[in-house]
LUMKOLSE-612862 format. One record per residue: residue number from 1; x negated, y, z negated of N, C-alpha, C, O in turn. Coordinates in Angstrom, 2 decimals. Each point is the difference from the previous one (the first is absolute). Layout:
REM LUMKOLSE-612862
num:NUM; n_px:X; n_py:Y; n_pz:Z; ca_px:X; ca_py:Y; ca_pz:Z; c_px:X; c_py:Y; c_pz:Z; o_px:X; o_py:Y; o_pz:Z
...
***
This chain:
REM LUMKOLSE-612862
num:1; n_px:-79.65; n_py:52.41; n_pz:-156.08; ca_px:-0.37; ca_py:1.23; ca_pz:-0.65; c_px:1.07; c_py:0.40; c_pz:-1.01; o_px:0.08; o_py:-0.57; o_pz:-1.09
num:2; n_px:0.75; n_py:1.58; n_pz:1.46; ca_px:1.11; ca_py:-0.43; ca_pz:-0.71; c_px:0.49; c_py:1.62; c_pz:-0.75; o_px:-0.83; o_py:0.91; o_pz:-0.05
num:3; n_px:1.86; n_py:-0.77; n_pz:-0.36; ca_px:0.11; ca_py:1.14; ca_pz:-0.26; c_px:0.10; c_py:0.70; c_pz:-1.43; o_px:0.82; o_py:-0.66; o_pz:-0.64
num:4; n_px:-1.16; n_py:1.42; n_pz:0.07; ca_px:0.40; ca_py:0.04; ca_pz:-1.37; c_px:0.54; c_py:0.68; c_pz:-0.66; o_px:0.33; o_py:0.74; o_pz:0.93
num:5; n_px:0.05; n_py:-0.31; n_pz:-1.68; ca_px:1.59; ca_py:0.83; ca_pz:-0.94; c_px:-0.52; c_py:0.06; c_pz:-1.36; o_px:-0.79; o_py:-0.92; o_pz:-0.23
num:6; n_px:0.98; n_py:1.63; n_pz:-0.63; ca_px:-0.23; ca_py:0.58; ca_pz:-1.09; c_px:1.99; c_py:-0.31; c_pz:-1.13; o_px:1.12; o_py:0.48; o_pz:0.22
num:7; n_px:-1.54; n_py:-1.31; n_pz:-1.15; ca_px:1.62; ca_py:-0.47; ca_pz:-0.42; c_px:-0.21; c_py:0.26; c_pz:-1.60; o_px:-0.79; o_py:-0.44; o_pz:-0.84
num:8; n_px:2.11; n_py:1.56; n_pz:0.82; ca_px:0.34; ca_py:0.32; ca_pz:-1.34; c_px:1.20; c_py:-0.44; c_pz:-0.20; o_px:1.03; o_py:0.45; o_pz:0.53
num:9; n_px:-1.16; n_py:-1.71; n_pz:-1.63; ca_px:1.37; ca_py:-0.37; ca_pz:-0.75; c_px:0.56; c_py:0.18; c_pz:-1.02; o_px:-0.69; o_py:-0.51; o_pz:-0.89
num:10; n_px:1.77; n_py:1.04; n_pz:0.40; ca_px:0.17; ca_py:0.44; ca_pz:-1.35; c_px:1.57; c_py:-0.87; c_pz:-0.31; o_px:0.81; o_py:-0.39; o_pz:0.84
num:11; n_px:-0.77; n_py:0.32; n_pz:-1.77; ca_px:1.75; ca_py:-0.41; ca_pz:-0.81; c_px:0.54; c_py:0.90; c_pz:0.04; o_px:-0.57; o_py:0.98; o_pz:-0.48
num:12; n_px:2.27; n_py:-0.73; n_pz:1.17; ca_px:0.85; ca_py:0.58; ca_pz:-0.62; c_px:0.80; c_py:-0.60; c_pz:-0.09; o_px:0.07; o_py:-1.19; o_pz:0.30
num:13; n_px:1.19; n_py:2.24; n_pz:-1.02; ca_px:1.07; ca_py:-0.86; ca_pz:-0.70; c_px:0.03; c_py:-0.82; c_pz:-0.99; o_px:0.92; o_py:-0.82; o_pz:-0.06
num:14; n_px:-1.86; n_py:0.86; n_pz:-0.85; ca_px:-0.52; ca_py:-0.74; ca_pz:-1.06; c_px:-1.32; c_py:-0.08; c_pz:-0.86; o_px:-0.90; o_py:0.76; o_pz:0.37
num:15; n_px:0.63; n_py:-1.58; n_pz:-1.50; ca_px:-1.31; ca_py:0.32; ca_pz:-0.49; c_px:-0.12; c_py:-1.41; c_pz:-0.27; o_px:0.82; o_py:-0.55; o_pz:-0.74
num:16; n_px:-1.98; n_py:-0.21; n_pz:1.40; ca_px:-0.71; ca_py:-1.12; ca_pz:-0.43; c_px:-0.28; c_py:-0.33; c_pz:-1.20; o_px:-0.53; o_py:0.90; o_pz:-0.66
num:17; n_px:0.80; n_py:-2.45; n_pz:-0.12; ca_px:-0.66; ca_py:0.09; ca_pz:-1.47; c_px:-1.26; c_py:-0.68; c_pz:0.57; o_px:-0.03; o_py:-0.70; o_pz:1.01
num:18; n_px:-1.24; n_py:1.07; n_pz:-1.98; ca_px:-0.93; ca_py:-0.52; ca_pz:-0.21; c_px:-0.29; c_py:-1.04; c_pz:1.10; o_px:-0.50; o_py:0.17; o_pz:1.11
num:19; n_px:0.87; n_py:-1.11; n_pz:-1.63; ca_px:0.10; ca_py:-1.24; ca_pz:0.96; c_px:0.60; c_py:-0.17; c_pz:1.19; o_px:-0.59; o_py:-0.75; o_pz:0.78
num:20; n_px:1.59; n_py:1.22; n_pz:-0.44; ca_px:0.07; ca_py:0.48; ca_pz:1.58; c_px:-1.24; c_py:1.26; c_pz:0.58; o_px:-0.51; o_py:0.11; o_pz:1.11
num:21; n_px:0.42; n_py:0.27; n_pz:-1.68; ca_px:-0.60; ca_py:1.16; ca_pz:0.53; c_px:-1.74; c_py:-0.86; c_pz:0.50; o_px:-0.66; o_py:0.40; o_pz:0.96
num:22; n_px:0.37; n_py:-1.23; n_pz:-1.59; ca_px:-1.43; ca_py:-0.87; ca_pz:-0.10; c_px:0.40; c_py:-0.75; c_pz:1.13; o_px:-0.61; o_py:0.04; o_pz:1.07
num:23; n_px:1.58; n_py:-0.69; n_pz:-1.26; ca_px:0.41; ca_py:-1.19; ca_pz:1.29; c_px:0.20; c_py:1.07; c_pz:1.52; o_px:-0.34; o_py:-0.49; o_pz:1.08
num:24; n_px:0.79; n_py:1.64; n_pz:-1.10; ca_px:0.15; ca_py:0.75; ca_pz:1.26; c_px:-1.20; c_py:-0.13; c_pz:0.32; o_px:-0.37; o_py:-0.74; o_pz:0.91
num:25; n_px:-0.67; n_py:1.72; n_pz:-1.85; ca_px:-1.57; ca_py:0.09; ca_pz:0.03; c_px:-0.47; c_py:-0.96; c_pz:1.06; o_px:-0.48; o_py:0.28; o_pz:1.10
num:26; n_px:0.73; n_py:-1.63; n_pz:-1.70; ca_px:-0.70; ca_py:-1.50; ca_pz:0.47; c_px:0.26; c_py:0.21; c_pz:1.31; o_px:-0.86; o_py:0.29; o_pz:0.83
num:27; n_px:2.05; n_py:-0.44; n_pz:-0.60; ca_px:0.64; ca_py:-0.19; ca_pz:1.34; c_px:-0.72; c_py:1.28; c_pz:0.83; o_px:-1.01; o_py:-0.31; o_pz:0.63
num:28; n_px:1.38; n_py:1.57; n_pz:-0.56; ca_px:-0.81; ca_py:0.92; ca_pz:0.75; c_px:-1.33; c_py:-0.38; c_pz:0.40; o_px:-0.46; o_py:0.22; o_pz:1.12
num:29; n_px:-0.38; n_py:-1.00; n_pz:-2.42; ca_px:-1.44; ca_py:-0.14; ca_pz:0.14; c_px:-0.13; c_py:-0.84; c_pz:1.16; o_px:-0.48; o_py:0.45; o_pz:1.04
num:30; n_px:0.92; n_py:-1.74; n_pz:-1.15; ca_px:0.53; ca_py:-0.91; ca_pz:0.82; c_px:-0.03; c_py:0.11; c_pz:1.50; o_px:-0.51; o_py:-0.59; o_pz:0.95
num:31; n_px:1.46; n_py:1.81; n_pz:-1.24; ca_px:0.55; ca_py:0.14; ca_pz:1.63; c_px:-1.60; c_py:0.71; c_pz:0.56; o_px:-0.65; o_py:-0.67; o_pz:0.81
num:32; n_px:0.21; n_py:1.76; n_pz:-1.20; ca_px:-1.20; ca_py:1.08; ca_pz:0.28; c_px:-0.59; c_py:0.38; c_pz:-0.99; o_px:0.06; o_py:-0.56; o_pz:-1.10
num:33; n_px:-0.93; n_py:1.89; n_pz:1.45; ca_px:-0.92; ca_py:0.48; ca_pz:-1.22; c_px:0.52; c_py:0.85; c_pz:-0.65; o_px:-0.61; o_py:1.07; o_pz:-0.07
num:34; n_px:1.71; n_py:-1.17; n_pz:-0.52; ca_px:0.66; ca_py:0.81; ca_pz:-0.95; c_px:-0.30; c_py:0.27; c_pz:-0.89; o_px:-0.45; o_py:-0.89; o_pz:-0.72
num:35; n_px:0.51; n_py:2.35; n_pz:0.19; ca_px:-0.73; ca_py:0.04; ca_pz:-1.49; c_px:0.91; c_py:1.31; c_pz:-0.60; o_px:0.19; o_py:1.03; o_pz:0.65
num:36; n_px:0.25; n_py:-1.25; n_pz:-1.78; ca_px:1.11; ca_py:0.92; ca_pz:-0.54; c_px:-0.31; c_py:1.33; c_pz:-0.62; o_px:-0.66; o_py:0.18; o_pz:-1.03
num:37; n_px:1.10; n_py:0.51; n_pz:1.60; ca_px:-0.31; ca_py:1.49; ca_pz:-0.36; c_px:0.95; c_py:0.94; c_pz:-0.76; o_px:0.82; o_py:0.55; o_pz:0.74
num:38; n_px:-0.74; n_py:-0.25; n_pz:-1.95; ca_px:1.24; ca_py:0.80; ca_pz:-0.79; c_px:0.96; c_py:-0.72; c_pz:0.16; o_px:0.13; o_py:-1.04; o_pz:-0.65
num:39; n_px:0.67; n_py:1.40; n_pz:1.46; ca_px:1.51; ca_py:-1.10; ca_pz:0.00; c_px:0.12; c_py:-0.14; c_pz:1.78; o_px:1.04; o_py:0.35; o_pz:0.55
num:40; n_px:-2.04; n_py:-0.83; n_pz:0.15; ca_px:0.06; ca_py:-0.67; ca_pz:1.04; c_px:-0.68; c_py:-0.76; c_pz:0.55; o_px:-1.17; o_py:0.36; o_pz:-0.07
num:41; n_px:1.35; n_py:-1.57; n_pz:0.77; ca_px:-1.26; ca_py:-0.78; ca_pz:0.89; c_px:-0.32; c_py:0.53; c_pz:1.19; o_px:0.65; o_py:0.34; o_pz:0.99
num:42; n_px:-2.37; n_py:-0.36; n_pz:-1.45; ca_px:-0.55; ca_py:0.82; ca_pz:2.09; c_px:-0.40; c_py:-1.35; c_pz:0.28; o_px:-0.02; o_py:-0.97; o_pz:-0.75
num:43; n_px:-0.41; n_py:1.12; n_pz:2.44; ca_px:-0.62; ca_py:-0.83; ca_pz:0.83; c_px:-0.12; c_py:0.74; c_pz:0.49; o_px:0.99; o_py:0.56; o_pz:0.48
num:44; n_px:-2.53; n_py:0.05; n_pz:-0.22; ca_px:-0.65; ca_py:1.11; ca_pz:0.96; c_px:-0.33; c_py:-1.32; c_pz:1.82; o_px:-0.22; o_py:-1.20; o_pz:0.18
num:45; n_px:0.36; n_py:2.36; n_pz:0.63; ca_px:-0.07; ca_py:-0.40; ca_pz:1.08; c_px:-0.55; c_py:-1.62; c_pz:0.21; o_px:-1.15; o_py:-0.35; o_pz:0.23
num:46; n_px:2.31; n_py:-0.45; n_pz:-0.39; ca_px:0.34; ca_py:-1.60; ca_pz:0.37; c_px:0.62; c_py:-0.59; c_pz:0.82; o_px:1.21; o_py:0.13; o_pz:-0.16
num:47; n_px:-1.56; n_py:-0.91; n_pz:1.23; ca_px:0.70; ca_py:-0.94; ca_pz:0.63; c_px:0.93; c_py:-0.93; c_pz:-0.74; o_px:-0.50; o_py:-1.08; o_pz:-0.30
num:48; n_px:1.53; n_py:1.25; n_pz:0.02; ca_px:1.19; ca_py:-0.87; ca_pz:-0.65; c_px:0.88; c_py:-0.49; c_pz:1.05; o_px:0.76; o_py:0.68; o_pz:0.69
num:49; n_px:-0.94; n_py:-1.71; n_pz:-0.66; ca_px:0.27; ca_py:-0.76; ca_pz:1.67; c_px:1.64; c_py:-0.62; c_pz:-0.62; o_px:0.98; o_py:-0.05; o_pz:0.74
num:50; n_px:-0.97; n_py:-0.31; n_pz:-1.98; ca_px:1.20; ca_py:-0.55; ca_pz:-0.65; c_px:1.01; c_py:0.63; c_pz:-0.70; o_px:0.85; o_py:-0.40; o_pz:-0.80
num:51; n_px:-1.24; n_py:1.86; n_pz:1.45; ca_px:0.80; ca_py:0.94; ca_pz:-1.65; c_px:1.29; c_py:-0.75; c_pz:0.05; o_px:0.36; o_py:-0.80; o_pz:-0.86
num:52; n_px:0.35; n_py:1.15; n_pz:2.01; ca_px:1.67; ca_py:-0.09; ca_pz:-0.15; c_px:0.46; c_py:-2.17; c_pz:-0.63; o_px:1.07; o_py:-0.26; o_pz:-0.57
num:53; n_px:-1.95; n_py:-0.66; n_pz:0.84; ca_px:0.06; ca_py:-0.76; ca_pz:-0.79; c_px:-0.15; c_py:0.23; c_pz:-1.48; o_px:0.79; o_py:-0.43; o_pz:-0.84
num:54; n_px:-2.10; n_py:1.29; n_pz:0.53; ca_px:-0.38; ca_py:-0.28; ca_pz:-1.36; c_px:1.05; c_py:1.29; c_pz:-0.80; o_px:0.27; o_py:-0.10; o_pz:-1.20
num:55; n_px:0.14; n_py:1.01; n_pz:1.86; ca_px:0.93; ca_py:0.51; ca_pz:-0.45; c_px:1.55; c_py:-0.12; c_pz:-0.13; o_px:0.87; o_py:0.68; o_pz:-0.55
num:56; n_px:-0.89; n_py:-1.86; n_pz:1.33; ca_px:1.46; ca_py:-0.76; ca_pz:-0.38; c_px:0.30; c_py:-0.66; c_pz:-1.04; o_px:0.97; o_py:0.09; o_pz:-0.75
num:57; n_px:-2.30; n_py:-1.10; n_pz:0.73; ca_px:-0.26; ca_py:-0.86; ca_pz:-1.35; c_px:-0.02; c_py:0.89; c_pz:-1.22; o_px:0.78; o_py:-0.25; o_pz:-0.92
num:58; n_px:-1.66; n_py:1.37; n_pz:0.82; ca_px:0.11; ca_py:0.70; ca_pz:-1.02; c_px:1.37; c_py:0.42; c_pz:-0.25; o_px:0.50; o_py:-0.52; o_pz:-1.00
num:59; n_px:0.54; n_py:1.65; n_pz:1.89; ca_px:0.35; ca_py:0.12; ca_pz:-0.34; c_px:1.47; c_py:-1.43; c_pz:-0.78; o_px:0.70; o_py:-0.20; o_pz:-0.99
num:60; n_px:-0.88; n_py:-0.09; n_pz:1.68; ca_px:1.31; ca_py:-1.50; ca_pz:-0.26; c_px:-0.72; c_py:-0.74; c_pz:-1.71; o_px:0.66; o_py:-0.46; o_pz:-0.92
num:61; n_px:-2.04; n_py:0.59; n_pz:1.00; ca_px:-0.26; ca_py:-0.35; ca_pz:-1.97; c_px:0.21; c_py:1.02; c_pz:-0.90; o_px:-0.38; o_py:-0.13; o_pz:-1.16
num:62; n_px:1.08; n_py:1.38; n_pz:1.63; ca_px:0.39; ca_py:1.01; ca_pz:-0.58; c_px:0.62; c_py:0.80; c_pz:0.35; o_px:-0.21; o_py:1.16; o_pz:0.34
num:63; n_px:1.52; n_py:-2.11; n_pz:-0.43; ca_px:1.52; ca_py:1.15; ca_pz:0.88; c_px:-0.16; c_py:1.02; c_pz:-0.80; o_px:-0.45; o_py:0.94; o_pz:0.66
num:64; n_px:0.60; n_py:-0.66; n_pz:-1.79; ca_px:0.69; ca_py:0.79; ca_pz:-0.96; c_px:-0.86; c_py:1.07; c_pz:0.15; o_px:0.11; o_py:0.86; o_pz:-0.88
num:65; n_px:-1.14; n_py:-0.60; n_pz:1.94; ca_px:-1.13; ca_py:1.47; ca_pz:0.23; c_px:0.45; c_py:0.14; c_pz:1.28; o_px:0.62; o_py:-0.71; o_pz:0.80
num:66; n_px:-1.05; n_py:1.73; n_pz:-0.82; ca_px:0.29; ca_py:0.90; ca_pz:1.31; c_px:-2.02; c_py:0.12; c_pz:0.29; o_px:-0.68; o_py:0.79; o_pz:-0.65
num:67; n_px:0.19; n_py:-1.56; n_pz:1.52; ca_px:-1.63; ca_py:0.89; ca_pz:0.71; c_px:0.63; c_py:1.20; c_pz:1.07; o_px:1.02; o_py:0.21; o_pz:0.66
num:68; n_px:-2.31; n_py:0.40; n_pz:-0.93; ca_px:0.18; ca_py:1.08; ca_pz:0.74; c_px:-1.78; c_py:-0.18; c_pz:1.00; o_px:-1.08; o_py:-0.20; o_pz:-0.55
num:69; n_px:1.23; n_py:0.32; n_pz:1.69; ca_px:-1.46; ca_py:-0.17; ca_pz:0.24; c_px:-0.06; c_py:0.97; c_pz:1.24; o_px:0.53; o_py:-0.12; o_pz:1.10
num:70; n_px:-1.31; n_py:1.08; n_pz:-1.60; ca_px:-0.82; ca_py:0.87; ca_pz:1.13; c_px:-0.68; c_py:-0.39; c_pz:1.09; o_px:-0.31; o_py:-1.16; o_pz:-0.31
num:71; n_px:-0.20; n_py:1.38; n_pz:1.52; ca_px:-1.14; ca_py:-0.54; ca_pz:1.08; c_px:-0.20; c_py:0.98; c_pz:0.42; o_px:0.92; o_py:0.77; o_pz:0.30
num:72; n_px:-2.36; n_py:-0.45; n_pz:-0.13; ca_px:-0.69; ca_py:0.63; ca_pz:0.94; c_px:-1.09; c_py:-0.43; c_pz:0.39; o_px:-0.93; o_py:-0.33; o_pz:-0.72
num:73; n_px:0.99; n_py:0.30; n_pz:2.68; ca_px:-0.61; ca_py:-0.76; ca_pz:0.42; c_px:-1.00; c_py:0.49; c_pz:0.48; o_px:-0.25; o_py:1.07; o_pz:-0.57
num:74; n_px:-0.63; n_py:-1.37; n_pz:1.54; ca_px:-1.45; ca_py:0.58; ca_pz:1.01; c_px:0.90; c_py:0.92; c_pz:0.82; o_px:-0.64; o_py:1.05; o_pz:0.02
num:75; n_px:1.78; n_py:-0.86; n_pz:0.69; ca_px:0.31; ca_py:1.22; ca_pz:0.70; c_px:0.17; c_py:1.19; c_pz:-1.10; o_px:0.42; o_py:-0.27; o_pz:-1.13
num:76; n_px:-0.66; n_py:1.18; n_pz:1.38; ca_px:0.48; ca_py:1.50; ca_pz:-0.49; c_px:1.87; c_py:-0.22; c_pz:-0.76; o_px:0.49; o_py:0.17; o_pz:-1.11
num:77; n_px:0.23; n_py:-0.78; n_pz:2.94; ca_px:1.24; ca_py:0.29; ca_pz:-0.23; c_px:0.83; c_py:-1.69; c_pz:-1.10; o_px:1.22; o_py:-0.04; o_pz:-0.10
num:78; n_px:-1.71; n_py:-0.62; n_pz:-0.28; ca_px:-0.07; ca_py:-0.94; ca_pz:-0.38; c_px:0.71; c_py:-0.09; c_pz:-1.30; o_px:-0.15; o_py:-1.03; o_pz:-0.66
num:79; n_px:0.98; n_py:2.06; n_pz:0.15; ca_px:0.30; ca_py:-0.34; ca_pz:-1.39; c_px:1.56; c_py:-0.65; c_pz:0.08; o_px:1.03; o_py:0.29; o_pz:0.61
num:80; n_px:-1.34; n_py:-1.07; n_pz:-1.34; ca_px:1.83; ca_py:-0.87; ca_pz:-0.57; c_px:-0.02; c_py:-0.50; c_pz:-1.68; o_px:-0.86; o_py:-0.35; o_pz:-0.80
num:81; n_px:2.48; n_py:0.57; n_pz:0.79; ca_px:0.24; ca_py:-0.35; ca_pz:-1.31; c_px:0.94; c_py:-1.45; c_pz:0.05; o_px:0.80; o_py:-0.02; o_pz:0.93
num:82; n_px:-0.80; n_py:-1.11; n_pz:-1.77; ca_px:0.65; ca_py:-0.75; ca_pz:-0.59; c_px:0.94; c_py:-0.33; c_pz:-0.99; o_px:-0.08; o_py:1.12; o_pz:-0.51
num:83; n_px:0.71; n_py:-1.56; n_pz:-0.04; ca_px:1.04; ca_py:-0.26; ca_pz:-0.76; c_px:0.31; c_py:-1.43; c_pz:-0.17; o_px:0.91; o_py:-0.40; o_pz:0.72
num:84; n_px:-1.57; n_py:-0.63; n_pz:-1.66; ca_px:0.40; ca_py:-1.28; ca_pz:0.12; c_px:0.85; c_py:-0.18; c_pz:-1.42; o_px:-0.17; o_py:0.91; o_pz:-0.81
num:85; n_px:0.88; n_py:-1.77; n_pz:0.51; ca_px:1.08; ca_py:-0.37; ca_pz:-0.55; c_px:0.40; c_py:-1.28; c_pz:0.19; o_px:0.40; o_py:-0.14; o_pz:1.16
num:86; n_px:-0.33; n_py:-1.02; n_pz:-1.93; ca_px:0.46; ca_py:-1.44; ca_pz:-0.02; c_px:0.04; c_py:-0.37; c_pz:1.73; o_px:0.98; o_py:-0.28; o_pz:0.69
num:87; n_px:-2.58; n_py:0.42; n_pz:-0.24; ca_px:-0.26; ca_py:-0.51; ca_pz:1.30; c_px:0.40; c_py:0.75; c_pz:1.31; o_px:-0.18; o_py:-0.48; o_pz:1.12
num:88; n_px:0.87; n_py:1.99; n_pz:-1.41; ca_px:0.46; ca_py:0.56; ca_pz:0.77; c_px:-0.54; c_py:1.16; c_pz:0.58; o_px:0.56; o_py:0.81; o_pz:-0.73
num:89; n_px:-1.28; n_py:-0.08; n_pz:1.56; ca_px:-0.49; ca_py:0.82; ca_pz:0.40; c_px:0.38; c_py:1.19; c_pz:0.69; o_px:0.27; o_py:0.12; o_pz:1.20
num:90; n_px:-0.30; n_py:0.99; n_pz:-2.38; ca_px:0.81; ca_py:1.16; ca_pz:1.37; c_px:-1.28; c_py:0.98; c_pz:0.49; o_px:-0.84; o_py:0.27; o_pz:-0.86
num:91; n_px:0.72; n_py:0.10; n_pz:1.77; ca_px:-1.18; ca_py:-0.01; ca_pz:0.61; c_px:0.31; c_py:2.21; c_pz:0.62; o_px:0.86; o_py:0.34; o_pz:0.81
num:92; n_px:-1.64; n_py:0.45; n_pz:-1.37; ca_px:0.15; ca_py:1.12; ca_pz:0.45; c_px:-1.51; c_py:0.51; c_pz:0.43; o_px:-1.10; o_py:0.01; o_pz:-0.56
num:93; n_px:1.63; n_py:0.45; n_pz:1.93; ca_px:-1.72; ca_py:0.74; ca_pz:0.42; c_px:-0.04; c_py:1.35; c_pz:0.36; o_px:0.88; o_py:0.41; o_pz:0.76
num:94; n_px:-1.87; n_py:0.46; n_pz:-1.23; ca_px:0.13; ca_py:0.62; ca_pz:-0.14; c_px:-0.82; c_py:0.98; c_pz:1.02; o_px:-1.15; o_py:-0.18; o_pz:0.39
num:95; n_px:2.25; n_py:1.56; n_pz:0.04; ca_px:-0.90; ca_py:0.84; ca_pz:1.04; c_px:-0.66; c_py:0.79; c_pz:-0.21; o_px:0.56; o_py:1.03; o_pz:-0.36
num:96; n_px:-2.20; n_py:-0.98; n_pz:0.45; ca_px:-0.22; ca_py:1.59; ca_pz:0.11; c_px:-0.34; c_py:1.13; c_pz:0.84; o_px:-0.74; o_py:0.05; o_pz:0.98
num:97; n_px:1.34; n_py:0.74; n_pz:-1.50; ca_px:0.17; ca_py:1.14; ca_pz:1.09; c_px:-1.02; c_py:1.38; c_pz:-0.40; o_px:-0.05; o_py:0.73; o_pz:-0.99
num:98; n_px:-0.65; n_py:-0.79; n_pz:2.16; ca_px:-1.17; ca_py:0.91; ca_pz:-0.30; c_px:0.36; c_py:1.60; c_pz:0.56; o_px:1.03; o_py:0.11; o_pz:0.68
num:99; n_px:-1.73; n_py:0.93; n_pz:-0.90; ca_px:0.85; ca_py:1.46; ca_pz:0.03; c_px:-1.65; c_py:0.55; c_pz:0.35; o_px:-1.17; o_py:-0.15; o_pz:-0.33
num:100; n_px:1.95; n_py:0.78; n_pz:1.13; ca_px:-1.67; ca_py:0.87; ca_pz:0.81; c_px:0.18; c_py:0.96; c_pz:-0.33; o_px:1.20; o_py:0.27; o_pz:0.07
num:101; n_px:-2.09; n_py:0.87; n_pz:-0.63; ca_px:-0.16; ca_py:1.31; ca_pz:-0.70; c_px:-0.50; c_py:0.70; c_pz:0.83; o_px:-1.18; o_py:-0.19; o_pz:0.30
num:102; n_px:1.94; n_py:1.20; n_pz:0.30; ca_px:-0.14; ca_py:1.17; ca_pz:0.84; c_px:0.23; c_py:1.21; c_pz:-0.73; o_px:1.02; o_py:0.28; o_pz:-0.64
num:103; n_px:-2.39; n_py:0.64; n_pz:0.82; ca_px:0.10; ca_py:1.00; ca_pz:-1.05; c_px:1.00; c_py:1.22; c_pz:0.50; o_px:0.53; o_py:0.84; o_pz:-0.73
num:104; n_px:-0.41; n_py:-0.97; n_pz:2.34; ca_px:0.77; ca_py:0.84; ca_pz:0.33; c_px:1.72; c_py:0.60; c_pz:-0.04; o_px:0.67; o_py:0.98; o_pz:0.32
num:105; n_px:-0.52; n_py:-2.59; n_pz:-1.05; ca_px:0.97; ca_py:-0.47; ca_pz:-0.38; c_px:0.50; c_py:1.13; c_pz:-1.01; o_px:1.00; o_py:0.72; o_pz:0.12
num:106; n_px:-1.85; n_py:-0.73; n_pz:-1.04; ca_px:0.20; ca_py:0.71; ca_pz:-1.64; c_px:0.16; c_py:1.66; c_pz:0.69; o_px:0.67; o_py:0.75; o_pz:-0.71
num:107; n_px:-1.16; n_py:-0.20; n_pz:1.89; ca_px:-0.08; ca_py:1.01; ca_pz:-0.34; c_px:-1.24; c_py:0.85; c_pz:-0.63; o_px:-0.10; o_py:1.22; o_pz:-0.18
num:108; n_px:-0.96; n_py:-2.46; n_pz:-0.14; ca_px:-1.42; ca_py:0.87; ca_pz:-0.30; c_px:-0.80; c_py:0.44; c_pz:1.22; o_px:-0.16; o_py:-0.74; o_pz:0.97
num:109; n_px:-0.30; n_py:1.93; n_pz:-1.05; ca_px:-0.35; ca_py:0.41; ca_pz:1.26; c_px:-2.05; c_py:0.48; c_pz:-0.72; o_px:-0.22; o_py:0.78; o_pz:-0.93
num:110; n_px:-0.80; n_py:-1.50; n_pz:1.67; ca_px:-1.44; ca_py:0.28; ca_pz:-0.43; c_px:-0.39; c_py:0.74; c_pz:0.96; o_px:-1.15; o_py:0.44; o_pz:0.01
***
């Protein structure tokens, strides 16, 4: 069955010419159903069984970028961020913290 994640990749630390920017394209396509939006690649909810391979390779054919890649997965609590760099991955996940609204709290009295 399998699980699936929603992946936004963008460049930082740099600006692609032309021709890198086409060859990233390829490669994303490659890996999943990537399709480029303003200045990022989505993959709406996909099983990417290879990311951390295909994101090694990517990043190592293009030290000189920094990816940045978002995930959000089928849980609610599911969000993480990436950071790849000449094959290197720094990996941040992120918490969220939900806040329950008690009106009695404020002091409004009905």
């Amino acid at each position: 069955m399998g699980y699936c994640t929603t992946f936004v990749i963008s460049v930082e630390d740099g600006d692609p010419s032309e021709g890198e920017f086409d060859r990233i394209s390829h490669m994303l396509e490659t890996y999943e159903d990537f399709e480029f939006w303003g200045d990022e690649w989505v993959a709406s909810d996909v099983k990417w069984y290879d990311y951390n391979d295909d994101m090694h390779r990517l990043s190592k054919e293009f030290p000189q970028f920094r990816f940045y890649v978002h995930g959000d997965g089928d849980d609610s609590d599911d969000l993480w961020e990436d950071h790849w760099q000449d094959t290197e991955p720094t990996i941040l996940h992120t918490q969220i913290v939900k806040f329950v609204f008690h009106q009695s709290t404020l002091g409004i009295n009905h």
